[in-house]
DRENMARMI-706215 format. One line per field, with one value per residue (C-alpha): residue number from 0; residue in one letter; chain; z, y, x. Coordinates in Angstrom, 3 decimals, always signed. Example, Ala and Ser with C-alpha at 12.3 -4.5 7.8 and 13.67 -1.06 7.14 Angstrom:
2
n: [0,1];
res: [A,S];
chain: [A,A];
c3: [+7.800,+7.140];
c2: [-4.500,-1.060];
c1: [+12.300,+13.670];
END
This chain:
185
n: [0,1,2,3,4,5,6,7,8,9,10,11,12,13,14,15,16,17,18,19,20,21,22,23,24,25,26,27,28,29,30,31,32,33,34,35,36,37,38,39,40,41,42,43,44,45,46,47,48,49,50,51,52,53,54,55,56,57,58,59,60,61,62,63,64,65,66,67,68,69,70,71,72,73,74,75,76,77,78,79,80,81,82,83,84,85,86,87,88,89,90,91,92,93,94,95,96,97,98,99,100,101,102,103,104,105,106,107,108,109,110,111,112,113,114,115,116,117,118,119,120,121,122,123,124,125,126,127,128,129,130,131,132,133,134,135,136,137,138,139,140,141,142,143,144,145,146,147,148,149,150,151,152,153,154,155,156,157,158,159,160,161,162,163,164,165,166,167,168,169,170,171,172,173,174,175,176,177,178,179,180,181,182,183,184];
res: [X,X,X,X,X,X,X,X,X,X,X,X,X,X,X,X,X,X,X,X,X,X,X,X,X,X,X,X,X,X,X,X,X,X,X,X,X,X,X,X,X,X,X,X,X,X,X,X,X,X,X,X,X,X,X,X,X,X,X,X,X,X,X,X,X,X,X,X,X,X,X,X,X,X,X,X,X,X,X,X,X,X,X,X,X,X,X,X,X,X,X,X,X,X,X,X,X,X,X,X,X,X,X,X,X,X,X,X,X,X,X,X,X,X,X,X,X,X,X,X,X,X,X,X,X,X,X,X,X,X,X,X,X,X,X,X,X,X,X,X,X,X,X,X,X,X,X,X,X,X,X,X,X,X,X,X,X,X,X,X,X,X,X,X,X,X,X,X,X,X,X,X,X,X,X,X,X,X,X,X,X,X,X,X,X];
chain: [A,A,A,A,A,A,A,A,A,A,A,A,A,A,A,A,A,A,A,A,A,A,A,A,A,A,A,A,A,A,A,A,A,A,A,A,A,A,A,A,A,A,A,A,A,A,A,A,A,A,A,A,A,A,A,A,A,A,A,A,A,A,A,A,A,A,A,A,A,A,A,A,A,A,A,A,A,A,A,A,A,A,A,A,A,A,A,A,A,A,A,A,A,A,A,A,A,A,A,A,A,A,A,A,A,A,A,A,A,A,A,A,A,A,A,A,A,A,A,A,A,A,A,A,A,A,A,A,A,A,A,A,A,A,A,A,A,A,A,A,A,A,A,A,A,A,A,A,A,A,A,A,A,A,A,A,A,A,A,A,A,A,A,A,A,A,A,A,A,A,A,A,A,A,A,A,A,A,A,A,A,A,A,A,A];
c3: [+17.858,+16.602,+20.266,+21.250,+18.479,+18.267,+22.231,+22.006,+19.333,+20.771,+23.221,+20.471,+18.604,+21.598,+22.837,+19.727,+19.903,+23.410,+21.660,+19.296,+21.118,+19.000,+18.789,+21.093,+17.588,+16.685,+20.260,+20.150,+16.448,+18.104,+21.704,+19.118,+16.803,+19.527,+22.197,+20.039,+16.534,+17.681,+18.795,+16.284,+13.386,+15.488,+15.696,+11.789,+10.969,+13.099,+11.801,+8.146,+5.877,+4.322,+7.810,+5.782,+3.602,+5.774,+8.053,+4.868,+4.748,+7.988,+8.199,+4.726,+6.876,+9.741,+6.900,+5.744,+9.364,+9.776,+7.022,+8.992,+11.883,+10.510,+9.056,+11.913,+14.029,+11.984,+10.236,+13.446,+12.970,+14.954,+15.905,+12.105,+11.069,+14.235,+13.135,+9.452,+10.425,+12.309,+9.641,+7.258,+9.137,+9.585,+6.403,+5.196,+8.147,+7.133,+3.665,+1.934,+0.673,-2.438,+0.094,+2.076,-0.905,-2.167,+1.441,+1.212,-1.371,+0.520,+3.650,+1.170,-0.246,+2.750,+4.688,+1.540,+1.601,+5.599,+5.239,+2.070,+4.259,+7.061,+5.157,+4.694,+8.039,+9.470,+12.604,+12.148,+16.358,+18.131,+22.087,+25.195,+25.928,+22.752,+22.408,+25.988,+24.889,+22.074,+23.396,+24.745,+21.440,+19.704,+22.314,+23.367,+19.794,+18.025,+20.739,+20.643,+17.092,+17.745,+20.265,+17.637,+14.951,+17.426,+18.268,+14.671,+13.508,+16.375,+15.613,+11.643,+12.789,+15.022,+12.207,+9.783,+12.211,+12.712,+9.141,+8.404,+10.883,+9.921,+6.433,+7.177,+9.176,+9.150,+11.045,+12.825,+13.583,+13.989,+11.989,+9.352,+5.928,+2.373,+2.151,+4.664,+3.034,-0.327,+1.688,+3.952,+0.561];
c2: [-94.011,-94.652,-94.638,-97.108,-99.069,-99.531,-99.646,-102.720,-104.095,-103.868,-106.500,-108.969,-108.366,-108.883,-112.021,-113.453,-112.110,-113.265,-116.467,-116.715,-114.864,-111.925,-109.812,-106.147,-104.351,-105.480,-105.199,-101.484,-100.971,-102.527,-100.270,-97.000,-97.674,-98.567,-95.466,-92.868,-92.983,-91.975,-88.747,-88.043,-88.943,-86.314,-83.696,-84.095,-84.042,-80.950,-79.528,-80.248,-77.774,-80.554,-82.602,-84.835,-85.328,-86.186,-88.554,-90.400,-90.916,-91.762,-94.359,-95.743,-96.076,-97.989,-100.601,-100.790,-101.131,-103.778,-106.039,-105.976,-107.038,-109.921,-111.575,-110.490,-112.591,-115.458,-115.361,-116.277,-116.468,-115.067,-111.629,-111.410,-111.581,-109.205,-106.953,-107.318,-106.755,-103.826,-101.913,-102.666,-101.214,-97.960,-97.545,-98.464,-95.847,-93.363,-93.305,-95.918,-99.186,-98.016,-96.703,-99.725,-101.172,-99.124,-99.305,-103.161,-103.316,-101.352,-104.300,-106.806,-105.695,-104.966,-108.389,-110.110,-107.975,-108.830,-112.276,-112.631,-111.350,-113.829,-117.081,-117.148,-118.453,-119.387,-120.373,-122.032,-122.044,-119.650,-120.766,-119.776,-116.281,-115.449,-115.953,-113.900,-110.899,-110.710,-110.268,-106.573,-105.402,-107.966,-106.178,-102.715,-101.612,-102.285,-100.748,-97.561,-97.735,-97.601,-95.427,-92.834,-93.291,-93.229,-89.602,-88.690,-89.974,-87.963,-84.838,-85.272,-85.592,-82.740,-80.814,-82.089,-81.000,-77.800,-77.003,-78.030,-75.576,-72.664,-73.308,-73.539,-69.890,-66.467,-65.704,-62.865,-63.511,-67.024,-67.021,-69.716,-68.390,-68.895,-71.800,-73.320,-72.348,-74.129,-77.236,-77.631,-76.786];
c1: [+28.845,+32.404,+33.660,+31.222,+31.400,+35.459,+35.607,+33.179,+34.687,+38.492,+36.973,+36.102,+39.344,+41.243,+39.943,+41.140,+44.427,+44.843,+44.429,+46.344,+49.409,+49.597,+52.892,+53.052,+53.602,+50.071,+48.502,+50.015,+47.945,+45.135,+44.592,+45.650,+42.965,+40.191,+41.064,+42.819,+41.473,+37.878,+38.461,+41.060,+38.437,+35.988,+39.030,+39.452,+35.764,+34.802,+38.195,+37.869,+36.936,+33.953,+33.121,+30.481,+33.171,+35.838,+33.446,+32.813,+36.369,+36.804,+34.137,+35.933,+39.156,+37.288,+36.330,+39.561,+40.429,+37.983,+39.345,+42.654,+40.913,+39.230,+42.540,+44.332,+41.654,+42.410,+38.567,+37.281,+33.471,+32.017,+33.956,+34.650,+30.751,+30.103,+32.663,+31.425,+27.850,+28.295,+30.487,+27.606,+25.456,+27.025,+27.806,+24.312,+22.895,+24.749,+25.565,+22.911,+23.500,+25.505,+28.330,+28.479,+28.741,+31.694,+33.417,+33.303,+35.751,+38.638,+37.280,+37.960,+40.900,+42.590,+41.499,+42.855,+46.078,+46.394,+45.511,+48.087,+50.982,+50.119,+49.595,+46.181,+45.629,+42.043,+41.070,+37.118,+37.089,+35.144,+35.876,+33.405,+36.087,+35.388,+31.592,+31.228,+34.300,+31.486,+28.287,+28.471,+29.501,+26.717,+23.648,+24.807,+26.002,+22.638,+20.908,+22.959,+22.421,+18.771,+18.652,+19.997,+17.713,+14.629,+16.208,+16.870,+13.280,+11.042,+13.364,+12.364,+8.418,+8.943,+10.443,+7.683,+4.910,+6.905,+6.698,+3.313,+1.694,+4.305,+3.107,-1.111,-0.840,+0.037,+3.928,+2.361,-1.192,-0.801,-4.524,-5.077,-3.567,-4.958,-2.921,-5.230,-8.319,-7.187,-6.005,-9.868,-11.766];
END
């Protein structure tokens, strides 16, 4: 999801910059973070001695990463509330409201800390490029997103009606057990 996600995203991000003439140093930050920093957060997950741990981390950096983004963009509104929108909603997926929550401060704090070194610049504008750099990211993401927890929800039911029926009969025989004959009575 994080490939798809950042991949999409570089398109918004760079639509803007293309606007606003951005230097190479921060075009170079930009194509590193959308093509290499996916499968390096995979590497380091799979690799790590606590993945959930790590991808928690990891998912706190692409906030952080985000904020940068969005001051770097100028607050453009639209890519900014897209961007914004979608972090939420990974966080909130994956680790509940309370981490999204807790991984919107380091957003905050490092938009604020981007946006402080640049002037506090803001650019209220969101021209035609921009709206159609956006859209992919604004369709395909959500769907992806959706697409996963349609997959993730059947394989729970499948589980659930796994363990129902392992509970309700007898491993060997496969014969209703007395578990069975407490539930029907």
């Amino acid at each position: 999801m994080r490939t798809i996600g950042v991949g999409l995203g570089f398109f918004c991000v760079a639509s803007v910059f293309r606007l606003h003439e951005q230097s190479w140093p921060t075009w170079v930050l930009l194509v590193v973070y959308a093509f290499a920093w996916p499968p390096l957060a995979r590497m380091l997950a799979i690799r790590s001695g606590a993945p959930a741990r790590t991808e928690l981390r990891n998912l706190a950096f692409d906030s952080m990463l985000g904020g940068v983004w969005i001051a770097l963009m100028q607050f453009n509104p639209l890519p900014s509330a897209l961007i914004l929108a979608m972090l939420s909603a990974d966080k909130v997926a994956v680790g509940g409201v309370r981490f999204a929550l807790r991984t919107s401060l380091g957003l905050v704090a490092a938009c604020l800390a981007t946006s402080a070194m640049l002037g506090f610049v803001v650019d209220p504008v969101t021209p035609m490029s921009v709206v159609w750099a956006c859209l992919p990211f604004m369709v395909a993401y959500p769907l992806a997103i959706s697409h996963v927890m349609y997959g993730l929800a059947n394989k729970v039911a499948h589980q659930n009606r796994w363990l129902a029926r392992l509970s309700s009969t007898d491993d060997l025989t496969g014969l209703a057990n007395r578990r069975q004959g407490f539930i029907a009575a």
